[in-house]
C-alpha positions in Angstrom: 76.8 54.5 -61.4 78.5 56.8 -63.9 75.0 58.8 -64.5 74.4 59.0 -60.6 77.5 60.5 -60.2 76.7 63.2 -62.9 73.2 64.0 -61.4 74.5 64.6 -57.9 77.2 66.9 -59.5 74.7 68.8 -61.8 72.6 68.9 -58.9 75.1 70.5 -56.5 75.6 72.9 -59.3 72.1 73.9 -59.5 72.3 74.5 -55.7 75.4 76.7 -55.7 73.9 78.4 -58.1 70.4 79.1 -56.2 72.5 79.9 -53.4 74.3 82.6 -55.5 70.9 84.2 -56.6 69.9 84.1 -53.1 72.9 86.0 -51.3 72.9 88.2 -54.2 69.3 88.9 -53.7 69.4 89.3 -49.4 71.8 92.0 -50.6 70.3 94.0 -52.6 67.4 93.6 -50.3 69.4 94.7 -47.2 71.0 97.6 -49.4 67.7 99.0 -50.6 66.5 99.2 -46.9 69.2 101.0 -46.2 69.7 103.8 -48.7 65.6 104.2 -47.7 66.3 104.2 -43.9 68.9 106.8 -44.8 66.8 109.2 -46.9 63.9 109.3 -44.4 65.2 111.5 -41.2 61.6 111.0 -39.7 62.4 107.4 -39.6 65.5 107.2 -37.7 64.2 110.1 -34.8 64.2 107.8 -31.3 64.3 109.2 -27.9 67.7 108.8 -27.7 68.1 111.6 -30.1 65.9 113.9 -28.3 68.0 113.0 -24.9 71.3 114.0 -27.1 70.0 117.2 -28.1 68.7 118.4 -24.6 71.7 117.2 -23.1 73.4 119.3 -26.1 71.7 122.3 -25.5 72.5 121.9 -21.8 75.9 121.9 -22.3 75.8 124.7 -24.5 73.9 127.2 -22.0 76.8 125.4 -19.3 79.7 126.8 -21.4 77.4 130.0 -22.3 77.5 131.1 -18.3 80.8 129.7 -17.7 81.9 132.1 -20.5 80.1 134.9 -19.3 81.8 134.3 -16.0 85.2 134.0 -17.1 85.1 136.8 -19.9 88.1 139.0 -18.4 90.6 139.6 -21.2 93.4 140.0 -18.8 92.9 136.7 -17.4 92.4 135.1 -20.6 95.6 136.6 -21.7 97.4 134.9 -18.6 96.1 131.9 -19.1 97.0 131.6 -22.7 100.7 132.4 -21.6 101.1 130.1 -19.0 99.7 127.3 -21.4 102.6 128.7 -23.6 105.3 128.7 -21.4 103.7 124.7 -21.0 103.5 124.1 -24.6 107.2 125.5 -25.0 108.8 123.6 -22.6 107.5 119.6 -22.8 105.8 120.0 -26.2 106.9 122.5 -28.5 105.6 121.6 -32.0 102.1 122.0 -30.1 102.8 125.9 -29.6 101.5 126.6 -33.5 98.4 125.1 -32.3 97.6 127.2 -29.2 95.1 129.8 -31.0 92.8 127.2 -32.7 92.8 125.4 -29.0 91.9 128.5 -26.9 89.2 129.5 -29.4 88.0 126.0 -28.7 87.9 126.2 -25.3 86.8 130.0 -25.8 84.9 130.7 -22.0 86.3 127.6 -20.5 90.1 128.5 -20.7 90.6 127.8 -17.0 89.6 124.1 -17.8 92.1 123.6 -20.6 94.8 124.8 -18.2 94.0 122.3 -15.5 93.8 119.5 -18.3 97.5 120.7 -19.9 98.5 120.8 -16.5 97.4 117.7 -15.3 98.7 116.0 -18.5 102.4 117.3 -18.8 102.7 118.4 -15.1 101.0 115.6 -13.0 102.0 113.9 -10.0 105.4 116.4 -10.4 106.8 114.1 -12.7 109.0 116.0 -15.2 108.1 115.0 -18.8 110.7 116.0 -21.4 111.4 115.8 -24.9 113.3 112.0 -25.0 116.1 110.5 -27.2 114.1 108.3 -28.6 111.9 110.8 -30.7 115.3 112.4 -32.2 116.3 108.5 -32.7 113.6 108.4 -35.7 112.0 105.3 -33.5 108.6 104.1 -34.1 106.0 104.9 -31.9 105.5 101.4 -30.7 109.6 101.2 -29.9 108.8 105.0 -28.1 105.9 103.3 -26.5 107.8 99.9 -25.2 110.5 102.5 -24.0 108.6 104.4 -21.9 106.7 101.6 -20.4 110.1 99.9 -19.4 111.4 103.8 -18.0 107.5 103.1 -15.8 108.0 99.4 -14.6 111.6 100.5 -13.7 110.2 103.2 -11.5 107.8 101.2 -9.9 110.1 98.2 -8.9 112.3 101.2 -7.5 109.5 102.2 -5.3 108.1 98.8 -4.6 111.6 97.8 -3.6 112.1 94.6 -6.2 115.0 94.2 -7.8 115.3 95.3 -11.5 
């Protein structure tokens, strides 16, 4: 009885230990195919890729006529102020950040302006600088704030009690 035991033990051992070599081995396996797939571009070149690059070079001829359109200094210059004026009165630690953004969006500068606008100025709801960010609160507790400030507003409207 006392040798059975023994074999099934040094038999499970043997086993672990196979299945060690194994996993070890589907690894190294899996890692070599890998670092191949990786070195070989040719390889990894689907259709998929081809579709992202037109679809690439279509946006790039978009934003080249868009910014042959829209290529007026002065307007550029308005544009760049009103997005200040934005920046300076919701969001001011943005305003160091204004050049890098309109060289971004260099040729599509109307766009940025609708999307600041539509961010800090839509549905005419005033969006200021709150207590809670001088409080030093996390950003889940500024979150969980503003979220009550929303459900507030919109038992108001609904006409629920609060």
């Amino acid at each position: 009885m006392l040798t059975l035991e023994n074999e099934i033990i040094a038999l499970k051992k043997e086993l672990r230990k196979s299945n060690e070599s194994l996993a070890a081995a589907n690894i190294r396996l899996r890692t070599s195919q890998i670092m191949q797939n990786s070195h070989s571009p040719k390889s990894r070149k689907s259709v998929s890729s081809t579709t992202r690059r037109s679809y690439g070079q279509n946006v790039r001829e978009q934003r080249m006529s868009l910014s042959v359109q829209q290529s007026n200094p002065k307007e550029v210059a308005e544009i760049r102020d009103k997005i200040m004026i934005i920046y300076e009165k919701y969001d001011p630690r943005k305003t160091a950040k204004i050049d890098t953004l309109m060289e971004k969006y260099s040729g599509r500068e109307s766009l940025l302006l609708r999307k600041i606008i539509e961010k800090y100025e839509g549905d005419n709801q005033e969006i200021q600088h709150t207590q809670e960010e001088d409080q030093g609160l996390s950003r889940s507790q500024m979150a969980m704030e503003r979220h009550k400030k929303r459900m507030q507003t919109i038992r108001r409207k609904s006409g629920g009690k609060e």
